[in-house]
C-alpha positions in Angstrom: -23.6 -8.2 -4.4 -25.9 -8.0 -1.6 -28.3 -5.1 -0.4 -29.3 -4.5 2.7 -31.6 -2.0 4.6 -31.8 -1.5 8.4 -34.0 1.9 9.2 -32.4 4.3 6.6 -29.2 2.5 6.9 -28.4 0.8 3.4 -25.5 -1.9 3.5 -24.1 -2.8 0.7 -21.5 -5.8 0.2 -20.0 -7.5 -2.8 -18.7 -11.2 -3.6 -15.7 -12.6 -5.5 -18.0 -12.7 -8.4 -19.1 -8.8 -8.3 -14.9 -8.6 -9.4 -12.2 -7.1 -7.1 -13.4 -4.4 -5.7 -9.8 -3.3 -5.1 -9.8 -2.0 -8.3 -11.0 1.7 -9.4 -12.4 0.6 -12.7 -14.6 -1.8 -11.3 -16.2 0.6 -8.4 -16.8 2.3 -11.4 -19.7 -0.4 -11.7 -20.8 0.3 -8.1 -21.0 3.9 -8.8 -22.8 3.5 -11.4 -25.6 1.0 -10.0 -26.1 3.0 -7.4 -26.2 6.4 -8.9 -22.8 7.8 -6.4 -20.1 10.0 -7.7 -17.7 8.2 -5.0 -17.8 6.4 -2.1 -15.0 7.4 0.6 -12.5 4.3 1.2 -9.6 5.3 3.9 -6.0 4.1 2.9 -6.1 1.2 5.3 -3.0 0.2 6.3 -4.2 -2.0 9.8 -4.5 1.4 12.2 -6.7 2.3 14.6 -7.6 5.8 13.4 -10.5 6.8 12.3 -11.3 9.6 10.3 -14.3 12.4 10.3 -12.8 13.2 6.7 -11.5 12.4 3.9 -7.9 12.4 3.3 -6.6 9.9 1.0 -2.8 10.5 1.9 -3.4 10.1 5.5 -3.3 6.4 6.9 -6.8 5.0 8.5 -8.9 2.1 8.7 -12.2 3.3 9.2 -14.4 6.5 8.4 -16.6 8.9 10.3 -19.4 10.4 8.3 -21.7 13.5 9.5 -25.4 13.8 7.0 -27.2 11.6 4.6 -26.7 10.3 1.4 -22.6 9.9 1.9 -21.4 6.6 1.3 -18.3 5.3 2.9 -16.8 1.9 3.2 -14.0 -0.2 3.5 -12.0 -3.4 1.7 -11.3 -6.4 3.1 -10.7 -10.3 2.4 -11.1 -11.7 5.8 -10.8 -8.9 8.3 -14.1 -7.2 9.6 -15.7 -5.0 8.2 -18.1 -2.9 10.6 -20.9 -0.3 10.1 -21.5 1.8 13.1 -24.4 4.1 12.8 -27.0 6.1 15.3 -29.0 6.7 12.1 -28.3 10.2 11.7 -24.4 9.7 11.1 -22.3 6.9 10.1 -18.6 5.1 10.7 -17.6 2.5 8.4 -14.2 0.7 10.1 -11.7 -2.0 8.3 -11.4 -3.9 11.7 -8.4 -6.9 11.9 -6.8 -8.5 14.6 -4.3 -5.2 15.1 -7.3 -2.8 14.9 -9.0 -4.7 17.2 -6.7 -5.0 20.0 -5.5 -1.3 18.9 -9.0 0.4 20.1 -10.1 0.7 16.4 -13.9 -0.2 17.8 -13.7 2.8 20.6 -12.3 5.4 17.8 -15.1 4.9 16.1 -17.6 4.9 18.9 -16.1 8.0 20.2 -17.6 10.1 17.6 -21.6 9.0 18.8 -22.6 11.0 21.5 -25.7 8.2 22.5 -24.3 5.0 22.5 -27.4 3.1 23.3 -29.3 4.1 20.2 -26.2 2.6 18.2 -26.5 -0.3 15.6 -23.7 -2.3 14.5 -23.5 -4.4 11.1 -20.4 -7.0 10.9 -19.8 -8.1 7.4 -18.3 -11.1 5.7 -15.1 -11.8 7.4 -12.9 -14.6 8.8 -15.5 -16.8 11.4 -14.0 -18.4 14.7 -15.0 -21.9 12.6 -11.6 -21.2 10.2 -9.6 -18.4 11.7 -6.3 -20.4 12.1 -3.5 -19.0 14.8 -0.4 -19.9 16.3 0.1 -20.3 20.0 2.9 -17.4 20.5 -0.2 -15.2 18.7 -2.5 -16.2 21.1 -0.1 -15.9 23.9 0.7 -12.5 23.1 -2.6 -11.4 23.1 -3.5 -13.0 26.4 -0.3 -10.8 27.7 -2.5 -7.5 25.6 -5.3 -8.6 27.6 -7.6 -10.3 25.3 -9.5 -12.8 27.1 -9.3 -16.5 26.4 -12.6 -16.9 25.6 -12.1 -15.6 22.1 -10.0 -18.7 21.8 -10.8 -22.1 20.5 -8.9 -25.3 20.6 -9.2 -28.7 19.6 -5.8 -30.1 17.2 -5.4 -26.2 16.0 -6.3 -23.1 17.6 -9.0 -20.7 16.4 -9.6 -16.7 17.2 -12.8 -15.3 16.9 -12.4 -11.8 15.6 -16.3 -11.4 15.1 -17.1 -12.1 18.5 -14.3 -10.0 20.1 -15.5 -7.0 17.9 -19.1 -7.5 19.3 -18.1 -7.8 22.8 -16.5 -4.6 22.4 -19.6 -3.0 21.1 -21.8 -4.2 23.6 -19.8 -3.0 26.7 -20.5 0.5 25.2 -23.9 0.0 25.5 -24.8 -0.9 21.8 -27.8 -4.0 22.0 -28.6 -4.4 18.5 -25.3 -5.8 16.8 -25.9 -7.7 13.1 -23.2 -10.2 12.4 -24.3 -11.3 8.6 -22.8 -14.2 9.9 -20.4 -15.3 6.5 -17.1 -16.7 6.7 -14.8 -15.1 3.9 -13.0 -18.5 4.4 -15.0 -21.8 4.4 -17.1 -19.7 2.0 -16.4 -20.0 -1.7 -18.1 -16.6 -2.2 -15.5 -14.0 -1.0 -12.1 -13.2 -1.7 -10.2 -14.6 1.3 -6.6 -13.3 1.9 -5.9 -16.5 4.1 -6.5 -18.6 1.2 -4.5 -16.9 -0.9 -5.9 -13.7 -2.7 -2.9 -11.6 -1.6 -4.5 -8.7 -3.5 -8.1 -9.1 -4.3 -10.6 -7.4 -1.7 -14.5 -7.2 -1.3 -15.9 -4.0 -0.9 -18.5 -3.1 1.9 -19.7 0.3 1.9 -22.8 2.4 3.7 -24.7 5.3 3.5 -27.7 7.3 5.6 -31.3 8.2 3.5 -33.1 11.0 4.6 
């Protein structure tokens, strides 16, 4: 598990070895470490909605939060997962390939009135170096509009997802965006969906001091 502080922005992300977060008894541990009650997870199902509450029968990958001392996050074993914040309020997003292309990014956004005083955190997730695709993926998304740029091949073709995601941040203005810089996949540290834990997830989560 790794703590991080930008401002009085605490990031907070676990490995494979912190357990599967996935799992309600073991964010027991979290909670207790860290002195929460909860922390807000949406029921991600791949969308592009974003929530400015807490509903756990409503579908959404990411989640708005308005105050200090709230902590929200997300689960993931290979998509991104991104921490939006202007310091005063928070959005925590579950960010894949569909979210992505889907807007996910501008949901969140939308609720920040000053984009330019806007950091971004990107967390362990699949890195352009191991993010496998097939051509008919890629030429779909060309045909969404994704530029080829995101795009890299050799023998195989590779999709950066962490670069696509920071483009998106930065033509809204946002300058300071953090990728952590881990691949969930070359990595032996992280649960990785793409090599084969179907149902094990790391838990990034976030929360405002005063």
């Amino acid at each position: 598990m790794r703590h991080l502080k930008f401002r009085n922005l605490n990031v907070v992300y676990t490995e494979a070895k912190d357990g599967n977060l996935k799992n309600p008894e073991i964010r027991k541990e979290i909670l207790r470490i860290y002195r929460f009650d909860r922390i807000f997870i949406p029921n991600q199902k791949h969308t592009n909605r974003v929530l400015d509450f807490f509903d756990p029968e409503i579908e959404a990958d990411g989640i708005f939060v308005r105050g200090k001392k709230v902590p929200a996050g997300v689960l993931t074993a290979d998509c991104l997962p991104v921490v939006i914040t202007d310091f005063s309020s928070l959005s925590v997003v579950h960010a894949g390939w569909r979210g992505l292309v889907n807007g996910i990014i501008e949901n969140a956004l939308g609720f920040f009135e000053r984009k330019r005083d806007i950091f971004a955190f990107i967390g362990p997730s699949a890195g352009k170096c191991c993010y496998e695709v097939q051509k008919d993926f890629m030429d779909d998304m060309l045909k969404r509009g994704i530029d080829k740029k995101y795009f890299y091949q050799d023998e195989k073709i590779r999709f950066s997802l962490k670069d696509l995601a920071s483009d998106k941040l930065k033509r809204y203005g946002i300058k300071e965006v953090f990728d952590i810089s881990l691949c969930t996949i070359c990595s032996d540290k992280f649960f990785s969906y793409r090599k084969g834990d179907f149902d094990k997830r790391i838990l990034t989560f976030a929360w405002l001091e005063d």
